[in-house]
Each structure stands twice: as C-alpha cells, then as structure tokens.
MARDONU-16928 format. One record per residue (C-alpha): residue number from 1; residue in three letters; z, x, y. Coordinates in steps of 0.1 Angstrom, whole numbers, plus 2048, in hexadecimal, padded with zeros to 3 digits. Each point is the difference from the previous one (the first is absolute). Last residue first. Layout:
> NUM ALA Z X Y
...
***
This chain:
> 469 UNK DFA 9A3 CD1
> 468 UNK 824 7F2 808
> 467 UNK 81C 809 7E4
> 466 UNK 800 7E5 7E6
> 465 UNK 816 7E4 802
> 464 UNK 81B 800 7DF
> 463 UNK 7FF 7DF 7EA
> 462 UNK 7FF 816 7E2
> 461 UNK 7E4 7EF 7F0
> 460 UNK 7E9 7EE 81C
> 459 UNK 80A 81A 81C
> 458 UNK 805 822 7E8
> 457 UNK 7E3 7F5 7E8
> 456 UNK 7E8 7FF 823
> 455 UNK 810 824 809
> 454 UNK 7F5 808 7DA
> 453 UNK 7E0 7F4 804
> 452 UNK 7F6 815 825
> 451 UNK 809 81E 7EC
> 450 UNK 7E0 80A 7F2
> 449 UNK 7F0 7F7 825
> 448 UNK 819 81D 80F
> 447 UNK 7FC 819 7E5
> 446 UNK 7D9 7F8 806
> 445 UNK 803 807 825
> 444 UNK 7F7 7ED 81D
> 443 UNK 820 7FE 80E
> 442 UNK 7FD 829 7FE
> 441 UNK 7E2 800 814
> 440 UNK 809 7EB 817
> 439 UNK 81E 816 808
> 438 UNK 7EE 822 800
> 437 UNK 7E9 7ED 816
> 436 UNK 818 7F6 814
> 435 UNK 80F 825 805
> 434 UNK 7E0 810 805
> 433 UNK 7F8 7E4 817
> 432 UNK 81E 80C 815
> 431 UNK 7FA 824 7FB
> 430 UNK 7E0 7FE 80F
> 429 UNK 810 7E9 819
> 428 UNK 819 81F 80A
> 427 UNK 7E5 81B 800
> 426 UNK 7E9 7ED 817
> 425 UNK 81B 7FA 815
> 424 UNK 808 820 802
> 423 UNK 7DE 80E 804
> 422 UNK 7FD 7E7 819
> 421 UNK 820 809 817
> 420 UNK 7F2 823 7FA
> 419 UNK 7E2 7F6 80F
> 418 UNK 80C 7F1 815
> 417 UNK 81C 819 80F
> 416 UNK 7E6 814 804
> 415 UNK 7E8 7EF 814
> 414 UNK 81C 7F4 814
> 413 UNK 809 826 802
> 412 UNK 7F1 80B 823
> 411 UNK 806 7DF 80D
> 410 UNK 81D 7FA 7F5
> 409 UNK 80B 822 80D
> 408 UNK 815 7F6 81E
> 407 UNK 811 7E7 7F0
> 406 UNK 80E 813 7E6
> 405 UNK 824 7F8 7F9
> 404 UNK 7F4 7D8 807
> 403 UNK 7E0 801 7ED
> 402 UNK 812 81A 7E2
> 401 UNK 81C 7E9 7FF
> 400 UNK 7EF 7E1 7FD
> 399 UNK 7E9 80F 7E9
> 398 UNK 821 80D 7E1
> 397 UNK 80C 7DD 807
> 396 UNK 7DD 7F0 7F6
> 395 UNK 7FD 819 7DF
> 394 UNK 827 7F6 7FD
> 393 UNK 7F6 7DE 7FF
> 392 UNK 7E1 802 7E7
> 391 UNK 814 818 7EE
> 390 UNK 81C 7E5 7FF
> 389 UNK 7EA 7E5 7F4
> 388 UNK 7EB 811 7E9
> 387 UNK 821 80E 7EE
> 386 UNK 80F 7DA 801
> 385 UNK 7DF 7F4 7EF
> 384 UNK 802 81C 7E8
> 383 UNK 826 7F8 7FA
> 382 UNK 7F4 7DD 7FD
> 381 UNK 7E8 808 7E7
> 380 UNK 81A 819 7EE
> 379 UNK 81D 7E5 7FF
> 378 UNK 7E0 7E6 7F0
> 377 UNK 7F3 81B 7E6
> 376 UNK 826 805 7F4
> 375 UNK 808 7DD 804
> 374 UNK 7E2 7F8 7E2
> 373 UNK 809 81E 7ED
> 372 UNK 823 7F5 7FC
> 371 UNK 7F4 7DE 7F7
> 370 UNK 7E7 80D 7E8
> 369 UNK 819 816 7F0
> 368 UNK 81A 7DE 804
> 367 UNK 7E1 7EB 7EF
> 366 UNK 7F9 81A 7E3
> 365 UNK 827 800 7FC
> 364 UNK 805 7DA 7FC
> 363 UNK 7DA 804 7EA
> 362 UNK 810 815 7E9
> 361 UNK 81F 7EB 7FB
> 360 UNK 7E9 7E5 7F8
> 359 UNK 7EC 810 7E9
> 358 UNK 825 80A 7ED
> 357 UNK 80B 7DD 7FD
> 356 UNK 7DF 7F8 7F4
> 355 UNK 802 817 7E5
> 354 UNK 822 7F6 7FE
> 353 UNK 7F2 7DE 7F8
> 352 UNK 7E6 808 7E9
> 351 UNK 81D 815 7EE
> 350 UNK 813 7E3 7FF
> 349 UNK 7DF 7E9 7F4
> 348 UNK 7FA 818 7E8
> 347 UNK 81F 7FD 7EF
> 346 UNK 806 7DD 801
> 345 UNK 7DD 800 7EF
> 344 UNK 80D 815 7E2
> 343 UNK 820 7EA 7FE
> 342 UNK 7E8 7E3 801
> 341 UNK 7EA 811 7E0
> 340 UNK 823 80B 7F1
> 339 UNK 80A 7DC 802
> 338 UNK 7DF 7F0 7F6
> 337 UNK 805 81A 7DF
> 336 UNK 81C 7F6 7F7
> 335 UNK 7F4 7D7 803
> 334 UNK 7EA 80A 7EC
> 333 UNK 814 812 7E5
> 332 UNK 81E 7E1 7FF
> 331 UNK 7DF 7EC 7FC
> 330 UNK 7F6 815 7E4
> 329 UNK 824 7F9 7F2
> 328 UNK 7FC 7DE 80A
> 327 UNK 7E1 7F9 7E8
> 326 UNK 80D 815 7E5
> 325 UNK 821 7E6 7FE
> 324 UNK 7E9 7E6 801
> 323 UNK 7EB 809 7E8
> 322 UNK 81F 80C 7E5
> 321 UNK 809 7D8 809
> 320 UNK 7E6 7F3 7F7
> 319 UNK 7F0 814 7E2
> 318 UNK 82B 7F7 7F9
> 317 UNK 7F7 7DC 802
> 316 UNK 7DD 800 7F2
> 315 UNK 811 80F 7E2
> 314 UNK 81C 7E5 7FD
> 313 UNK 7E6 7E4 807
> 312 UNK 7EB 813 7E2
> 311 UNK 820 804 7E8
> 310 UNK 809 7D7 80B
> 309 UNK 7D7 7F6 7FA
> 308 UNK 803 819 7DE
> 307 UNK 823 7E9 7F3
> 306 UNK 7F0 7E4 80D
> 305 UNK 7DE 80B 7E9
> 304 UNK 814 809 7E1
> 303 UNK 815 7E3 804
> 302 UNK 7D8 7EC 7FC
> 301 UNK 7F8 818 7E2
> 300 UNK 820 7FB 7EF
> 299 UNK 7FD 7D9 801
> 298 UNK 7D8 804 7FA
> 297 UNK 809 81B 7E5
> 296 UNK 81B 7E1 7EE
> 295 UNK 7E3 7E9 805
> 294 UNK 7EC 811 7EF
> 293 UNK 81A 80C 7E4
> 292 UNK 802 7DB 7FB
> 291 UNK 7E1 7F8 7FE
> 290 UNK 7FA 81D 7E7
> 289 UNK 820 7F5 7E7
> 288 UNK 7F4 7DE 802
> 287 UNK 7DA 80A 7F6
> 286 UNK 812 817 7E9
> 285 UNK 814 7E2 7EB
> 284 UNK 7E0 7ED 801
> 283 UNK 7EA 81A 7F2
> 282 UNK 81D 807 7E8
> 281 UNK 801 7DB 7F3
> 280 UNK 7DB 800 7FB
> 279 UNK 7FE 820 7F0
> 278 UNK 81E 7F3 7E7
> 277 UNK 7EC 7F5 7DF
> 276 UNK 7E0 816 806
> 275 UNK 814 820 802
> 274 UNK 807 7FE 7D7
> 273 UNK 7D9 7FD 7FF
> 272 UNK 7F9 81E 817
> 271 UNK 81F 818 7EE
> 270 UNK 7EE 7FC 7DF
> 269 UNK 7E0 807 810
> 268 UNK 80D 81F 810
> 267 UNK 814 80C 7E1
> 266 UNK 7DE 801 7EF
> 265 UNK 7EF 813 81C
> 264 UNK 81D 81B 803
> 263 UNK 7FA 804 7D9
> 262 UNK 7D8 801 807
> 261 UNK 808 822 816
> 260 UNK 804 814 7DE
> 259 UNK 822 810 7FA
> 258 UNK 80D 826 7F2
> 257 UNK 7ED 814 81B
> 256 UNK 81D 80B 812
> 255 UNK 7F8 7EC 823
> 254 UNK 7F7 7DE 7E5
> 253 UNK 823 803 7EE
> 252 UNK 811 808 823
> 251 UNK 7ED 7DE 80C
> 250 UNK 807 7ED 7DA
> 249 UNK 829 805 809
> 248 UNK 7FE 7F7 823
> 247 UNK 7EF 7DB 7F8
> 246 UNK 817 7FD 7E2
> 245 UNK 81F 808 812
> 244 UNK 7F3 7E9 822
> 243 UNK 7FA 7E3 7E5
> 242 UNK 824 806 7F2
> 241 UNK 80E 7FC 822
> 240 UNK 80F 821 80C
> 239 UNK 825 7F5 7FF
> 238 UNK 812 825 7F4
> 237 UNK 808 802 7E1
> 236 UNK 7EB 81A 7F6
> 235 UNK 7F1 81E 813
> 234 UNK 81C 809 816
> 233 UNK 7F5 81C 815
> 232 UNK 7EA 7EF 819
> 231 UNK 7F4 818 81D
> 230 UNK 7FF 7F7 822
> 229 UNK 7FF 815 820
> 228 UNK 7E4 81A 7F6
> 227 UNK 7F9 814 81C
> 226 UNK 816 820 7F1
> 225 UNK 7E0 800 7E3
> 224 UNK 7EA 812 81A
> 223 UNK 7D9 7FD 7F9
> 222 UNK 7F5 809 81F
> 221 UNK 803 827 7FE
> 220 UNK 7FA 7FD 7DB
> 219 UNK 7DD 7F1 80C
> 218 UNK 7FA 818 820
> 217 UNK 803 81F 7E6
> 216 UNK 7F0 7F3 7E7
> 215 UNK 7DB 7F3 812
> 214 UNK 7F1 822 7FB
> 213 UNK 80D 805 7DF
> 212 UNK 7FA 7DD 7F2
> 211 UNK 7D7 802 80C
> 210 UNK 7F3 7E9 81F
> 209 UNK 7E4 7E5 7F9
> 208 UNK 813 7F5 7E2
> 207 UNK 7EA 7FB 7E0
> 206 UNK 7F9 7DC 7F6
> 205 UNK 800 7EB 7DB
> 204 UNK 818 7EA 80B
> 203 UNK 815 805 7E2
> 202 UNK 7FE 825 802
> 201 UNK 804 802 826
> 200 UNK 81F 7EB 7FB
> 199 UNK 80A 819 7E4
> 198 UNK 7FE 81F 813
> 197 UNK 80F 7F0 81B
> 196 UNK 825 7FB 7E9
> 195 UNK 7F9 822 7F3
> 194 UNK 805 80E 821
> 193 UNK 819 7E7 812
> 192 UNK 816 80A 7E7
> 191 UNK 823 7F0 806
> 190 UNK 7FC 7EB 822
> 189 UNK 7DF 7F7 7EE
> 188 UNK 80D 7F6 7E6
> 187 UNK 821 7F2 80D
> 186 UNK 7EA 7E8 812
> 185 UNK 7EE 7EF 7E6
> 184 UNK 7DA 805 7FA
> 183 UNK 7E7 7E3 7F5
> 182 UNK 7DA 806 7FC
> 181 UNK 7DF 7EA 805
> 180 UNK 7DC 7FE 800
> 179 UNK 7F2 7E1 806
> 178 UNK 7FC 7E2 7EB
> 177 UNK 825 7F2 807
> 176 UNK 80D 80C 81F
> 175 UNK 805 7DF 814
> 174 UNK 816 7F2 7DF
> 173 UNK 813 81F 804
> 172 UNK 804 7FB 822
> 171 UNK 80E 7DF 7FF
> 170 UNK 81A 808 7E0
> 169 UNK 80F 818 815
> 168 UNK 806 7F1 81F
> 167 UNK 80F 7E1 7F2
> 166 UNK 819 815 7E7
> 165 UNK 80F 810 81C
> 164 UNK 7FC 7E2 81A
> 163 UNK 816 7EF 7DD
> 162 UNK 817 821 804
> 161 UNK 805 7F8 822
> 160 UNK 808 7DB 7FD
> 159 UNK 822 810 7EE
> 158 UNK 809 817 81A
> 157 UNK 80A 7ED 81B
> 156 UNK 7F0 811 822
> 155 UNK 817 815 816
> 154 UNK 7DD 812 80F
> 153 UNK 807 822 7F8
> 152 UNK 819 7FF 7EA
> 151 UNK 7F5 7E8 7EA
> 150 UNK 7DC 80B 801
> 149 UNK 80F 821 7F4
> 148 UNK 80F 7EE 7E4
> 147 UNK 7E5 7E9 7F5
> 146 UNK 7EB 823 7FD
> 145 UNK 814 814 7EE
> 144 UNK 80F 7E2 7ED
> 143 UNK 7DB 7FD 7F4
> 142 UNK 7FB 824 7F2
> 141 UNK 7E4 80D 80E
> 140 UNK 7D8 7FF 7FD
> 139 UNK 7E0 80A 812
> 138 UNK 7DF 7F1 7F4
> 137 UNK 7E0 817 807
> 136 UNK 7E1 7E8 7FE
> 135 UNK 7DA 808 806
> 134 UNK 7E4 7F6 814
> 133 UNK 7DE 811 800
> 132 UNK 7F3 7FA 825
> 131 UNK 7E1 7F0 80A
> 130 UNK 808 7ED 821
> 129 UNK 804 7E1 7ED
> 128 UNK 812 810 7E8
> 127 UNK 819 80B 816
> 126 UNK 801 7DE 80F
> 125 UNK 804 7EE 7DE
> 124 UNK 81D 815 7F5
> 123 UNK 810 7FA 820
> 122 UNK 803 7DD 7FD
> 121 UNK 805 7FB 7DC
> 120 UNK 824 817 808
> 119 UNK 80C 7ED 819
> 118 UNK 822 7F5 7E9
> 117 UNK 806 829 7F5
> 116 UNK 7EC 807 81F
> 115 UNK 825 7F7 815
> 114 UNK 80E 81F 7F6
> 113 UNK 7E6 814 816
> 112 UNK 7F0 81D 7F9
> 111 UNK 7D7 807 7FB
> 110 UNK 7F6 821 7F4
> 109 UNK 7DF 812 80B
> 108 UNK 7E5 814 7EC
> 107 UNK 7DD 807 80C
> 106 UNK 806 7F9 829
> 105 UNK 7E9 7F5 815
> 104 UNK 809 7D7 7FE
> 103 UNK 82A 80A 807
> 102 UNK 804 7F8 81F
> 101 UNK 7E5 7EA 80F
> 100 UNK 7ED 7F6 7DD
> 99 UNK 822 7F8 7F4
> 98 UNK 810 7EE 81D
> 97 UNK 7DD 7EC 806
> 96 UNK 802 7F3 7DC
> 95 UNK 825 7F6 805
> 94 UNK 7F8 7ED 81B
> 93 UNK 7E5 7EF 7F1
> 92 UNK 813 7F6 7E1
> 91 UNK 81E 7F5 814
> 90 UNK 7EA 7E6 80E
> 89 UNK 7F1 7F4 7E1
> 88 UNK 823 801 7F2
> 87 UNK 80E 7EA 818
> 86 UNK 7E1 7E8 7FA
> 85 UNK 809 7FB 7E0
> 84 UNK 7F0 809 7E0
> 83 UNK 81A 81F 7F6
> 82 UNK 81B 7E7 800
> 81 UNK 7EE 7EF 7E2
> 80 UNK 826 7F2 7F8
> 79 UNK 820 80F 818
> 78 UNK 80D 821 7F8
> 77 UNK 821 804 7E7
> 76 UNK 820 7F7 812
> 75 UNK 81D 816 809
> 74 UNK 7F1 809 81F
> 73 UNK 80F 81D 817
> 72 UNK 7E0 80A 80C
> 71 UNK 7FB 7DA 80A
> 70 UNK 7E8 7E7 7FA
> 69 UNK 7F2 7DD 80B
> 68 UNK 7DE 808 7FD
> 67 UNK 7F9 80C 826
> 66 UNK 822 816 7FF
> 65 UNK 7F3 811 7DD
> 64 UNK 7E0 80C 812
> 63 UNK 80E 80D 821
> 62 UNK 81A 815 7EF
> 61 UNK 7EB 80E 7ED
> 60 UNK 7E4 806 81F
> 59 UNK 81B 80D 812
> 58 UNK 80B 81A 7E2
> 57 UNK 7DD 80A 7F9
> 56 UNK 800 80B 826
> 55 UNK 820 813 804
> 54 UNK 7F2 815 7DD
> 53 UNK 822 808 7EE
> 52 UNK 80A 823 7F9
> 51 UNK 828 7F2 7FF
> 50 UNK 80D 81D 813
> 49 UNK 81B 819 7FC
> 48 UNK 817 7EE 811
> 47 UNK 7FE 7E6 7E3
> 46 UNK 81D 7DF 80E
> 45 UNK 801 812 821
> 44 UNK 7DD 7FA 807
> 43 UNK 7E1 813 800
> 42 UNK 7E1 7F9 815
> 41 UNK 7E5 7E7 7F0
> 40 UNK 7E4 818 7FB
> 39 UNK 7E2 7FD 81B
> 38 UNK 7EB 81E 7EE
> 37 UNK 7EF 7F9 7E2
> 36 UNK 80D 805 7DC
> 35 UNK 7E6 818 7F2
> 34 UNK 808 810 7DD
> 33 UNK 803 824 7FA
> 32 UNK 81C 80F 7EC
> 31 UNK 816 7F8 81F
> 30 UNK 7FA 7DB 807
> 29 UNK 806 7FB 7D6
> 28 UNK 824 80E 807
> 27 UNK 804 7EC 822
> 26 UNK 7F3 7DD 7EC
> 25 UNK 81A 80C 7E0
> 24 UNK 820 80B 817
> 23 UNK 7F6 7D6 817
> 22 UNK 7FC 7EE 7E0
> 21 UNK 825 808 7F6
> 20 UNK 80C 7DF 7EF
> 19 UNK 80E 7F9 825
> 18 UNK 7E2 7DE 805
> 17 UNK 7F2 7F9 7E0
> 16 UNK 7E5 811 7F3
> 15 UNK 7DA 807 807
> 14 UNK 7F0 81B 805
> 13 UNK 7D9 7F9 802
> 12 UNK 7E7 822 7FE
> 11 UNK 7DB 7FD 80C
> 10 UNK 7EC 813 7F4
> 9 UNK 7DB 809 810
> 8 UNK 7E5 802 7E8
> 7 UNK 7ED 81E 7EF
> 6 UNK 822 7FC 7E9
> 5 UNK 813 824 7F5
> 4 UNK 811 800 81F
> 3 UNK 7FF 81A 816
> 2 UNK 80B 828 804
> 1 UNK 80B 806 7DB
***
C-alpha cells in the first residue's frame, strides 16, 4: 500500500501529554510515510533524539493559550466558547497558512505537539478547512512516568501534575469526538511497533505510504528502550489519585481494545461538575501563583541583564585591552620598520658621501695633472721665448764677428750674409709662431674647456686658486 485508502488528504493528530512518548510514535509514523515539514524544533537534552515537533505549530500553541490566559503547563480545563474569540480567529489563520505552506501538498502528514491535546478544535477546523480527513492517534503512559520525569526535569510538585495529566487528556478526547480515533500506549509500541501500526492503520482505516520492511530497519534503530528514564514498578500503593487510576486504567483498556471511548466521556462529565465547585478558587490561586512567577522572571530577568551588562563591560574590557595590546605590537612593527628604512638611508647617505669623498679626491688630482700641465706649457713657453732670445743674440754675435773678422769682404758677402741672416730669421719666427700656435691651440682644447669646471670646484669648493689660463 503506497497511499491512503481515502481520495482525500489525511491528516493525522498525536496528541498526549507532554513525556508520555509522543515524540518515538510522531518519528515512527514520520518513517512509514507521513509528512512532518521541515523547521522541527531542534532536540534538547531532555529527548536527544528529537521531539519531531513542527517549530511552527509549537509558536502558534504557544501563542494561542498565552492570549486566553493559558499556559502549556495548565492545570485548568480551556476557557468557555474559547474557540469564538478573537485569539482563535487569529490563530486560525495562522495555522491555515502553516498547513497550506508546509504541509498543503502533501497526502498524508502528522501533526505533534503536546499542547494540541487543549488546541485540539483549532487544528481540526483548519485541516478541514483546507480539505483534509482528520484523524486521532492518542499516545499513553503510565502517569508517575510522566509526573516523574516532569519532576526531574523541571523540579515541579508532583501532585498538580497528575491533575495537568488528567486535564490534557480529558480535552482532547472531548476535541476528538466524531472523528476517527485510536489510543496506543508507549510500551506498545516500544514492544511491537509492528502490530501496534497495524492496528492504528486498522482503526483509521489508512495504509502507510512506506511498507514495515522498508521502514524496519530505521524504526528499531530509533526505537531504543535505554532512552527510557522512568518506569513505575509499583503498581499499587503508590499515591496516584484514584481519578488518575481510573483515567489510566480505561486508556490501556481503550489501546487493547477492551474499552469504548464513551467511558473516558463519562468520567469527563463527572470530573466537570466536581471541578465546578473549586474552578474559581483555583483560577485565583493560579492568577497569584502566575503574578508571582512574573514578577519573580522580571527580578531574574533584570539580574540577568546586570549580570549580561557586567559579562559585556568585562568583554568590551579584554576586546579592549587584546586591541590595545595588537595596536602597539604593530606599532612596535612600524616603528621597526622606520628604523631599518633610516638605517637604510644612513646608509646611502655614507656611501653618497664617500662617493663624494671620492669625486673630490678625483678632482684634487685632476687639478694637480692640470696644474702640472699648466707649468709645464708655461716653463716650455719661456724656454721657447728664452731659445728665441738667445738665437736671436747669438745670430747677432755670430754677424758682429763675421763684419769685424771680415771687413774686407762685406761687400762681397753682405749679400750673403743676408740672406742667410734671413733665412735664419725666417727659420727662427717660423718656429716661433709654430710654438704659439702649438700653444693656442692647446688652450683651446676640449680637454682644456672640459676641465675649466673642476678648476672653478677647486676655487669655490676647495678654496685652492686655479693655475693661470
């Protein structure tokens, strides 16, 4: 069997008190095949293995019972005509447009939250608003089971648990009346989830989407008995109220097939008109009780908040602090790296000033070459001058003697002597200008304009007077 047997979609309601093992049935009925949505409330410490709950079902509970004066944790039954308020109007739409978002495409989903057992009439009529077959799978377990793991977890007393026992039970069997309906207890499907499915299906008259054998190995897989913290083993004598004894007692009668649901309905309207002569004196007692857990959660809630300021002063502290701390280590860095970047320039400028050092030294010995060259040209320009000189003399000795030692033949050789006095003369101031013009040609000179700067640097610089030019 691949769908349900109905041409319309199911829709299936678990409902049980909180720990009587809703969260095992809702993941068993998940994996034969029926839609849950997605945004799941996570899992806690309390059912590590999840509690298969709808996030958004839960808010809209929770919503719901807060606007009529409610709790989770009630022990009283649901306020008169409730479902004609204007809280329920809005918690109507909002649970329509959950379903049609989330769940609205699927042919078979499952609804879980403890708190349906007193929103049941709620939900019902949204499903069916939106065309879905609703039907009823009741999860049971012994009642010090449950008041005893409430009592651990949450250090409530445990005798107004057994009265929110008996409160959420006898809601949603009222809310379930005219639909179809079946009760399990947890040890049955802890002990044989098999048959125990077999006969919700039967009852509900529905096939699982998904067969046993392909779900069986992820069921017994889940389905792990070491999870269960609290089991009763005394089964008399042991302070269940009489009312809680009965209740339990017709719930395992109902699960085996034994009981009809109108006993549960009988005990209800018993229970109603006995509840009629303290109701008042409860709803006063927990109005107290809530005002004074209010302004208990204010007291906490404001030392929660100094105690978060003090934790958020201490943070911003060390945030601080750890700052500061990375703030002058990249300082320390910076200020690093500034003394390698002057150490750097130290360095250049040292080797900028040997360089100079060493351009100086060049030009001192460009200037005593230039020097040297400079007397060199000037001793060999008087030595030419002196050699012009004393040939000029000597050429004038060298005639003096020849007119006086040769008087007689000056006139035969004055024609003679000159022209060889003007050969020689000619010779010597050709020499001469060869001489001066070697001379001007040299001061003229590109090596001699090239260093014309670095005699300047030698006066200016090196406060040495240059050679004359």
């Amino acid at each position: 069997m691949s769908k349900p047997v109905d041409t319309k979609p199911r829709a299936l309601l678990i409902l049980g008190m909180h720990r009587s093992g809703t969260s095992a049935v809702t993941r068993v009925v998940n994996l034969l095949g029926a839609k849950i949505g997605d945004q799941l409330v996570t899992p806690g410490h309390d059912n590590p293995s999840g509690f298969w709950e709808n996030a958004t079902a839960v808010e809209i509970n929770e919503q719901l019972l807060s606007d009529l004066g409610r709790t989770w944790y009630d022990m009283r039954e649901m306020p008169d005509g409730w479902m004609k308020t204007a809280a329920a109007a809005k918690s109507l739409d909002l649970a329509i447009e959950f379903i049609r978002r989330d769940l609205g495409d699927s042919a078979f989903c499952a609804l879980k939250d403890p708190r349906i057992c007193l929103t049941a009439p709620l939900w019902i009529k949204a499903f069916e608003t939106l065309k879905f077959e609703v039907s009823c799978l009741f999860v049971t377990r012994d009642p010090r089971e449950v008041v005893e793991s409430l009592h651990r977890r949450n250090d409530w007393p445990r005798s107004p648990l057994y009265l929110m026992w008996v409160q959420y039970l006898l809601e949603a069997e009222a809310a379930a009346r005219g639909h179809h309906r079946v009760m399990v207890s947890y040890d049955q499907v802890l002990d044989d989830w098999r048959a125990c499915m077999e006969r919700v299906a039967k009852a509900l008259h529905l096939a699982w989407p998904v067969k046993f054998d392909d779900a069986a190995t992820a069921i017994d897989a889940f389905l792990d008995r070491g999870q269960r913290h609290h089991r009763a083993v005394d089964e008399t004598g042991d302070g269940m109220p009489v009312l809680v004894r009965s209740l339990h007692d017709l719930s395992l009668k109902i699960a085996e097939g034994k009981a009809e649901w109108n006993a549960i309905s009988e005990l209800r309207s018993n229970f109603r008109r006995a509840a009629e002569l303290y109701a008042e004196r409860v709803d006063a007692v927990l109005t107290e009780r809530w005002d004074v857990e209010a302004r208990l959660q204010t007291a906490e809630s404001r030392l929660a908040e100094r105690d978060s300021m003090e934790q958020v002063f201490q943070r911003a502290t060390q945030e601080s602090r750890e700052a500061l701390e990375l703030r002058l280590i990249q300082l320390g860095e910076h200020v690093t790296d500034i003394e390698k970047q002057v150490q750097s320039e130290n360095a250049e400028v040292r080797d900028a000033r040997q360089d100079i050092g060493e351009l100086g030294g060049r030009i001192l010995r460009h200037q005593e070459v230039l020097q040297t060259v400079e007397a060199r040209l000037q001793r060999q320009y008087a030595l030419l001058s002196t050699v012009l000189l004393r040939l000029e003399q000597v050429a004038e000795d060298r005639l003096a003697d020849r007119i006086s030692g040769l008087a007689g033949k000056v006139d035969a050789i004055t024609g003679k002597i000159d022209a060889i006095r003007g050969a020689e003369m000619l010779a010597l101031r050709q020499d001469l200008e060869s001489n001066k013009a070697r001379l001007a040609g040299l001061l003229r000179s590109t090596s001699w304009r090239l260093t014309r700067p670095l005699r300047w640097i030698s006066v200016h610089l090196l406060r040495r007077p240059p050679a004359n030019e």
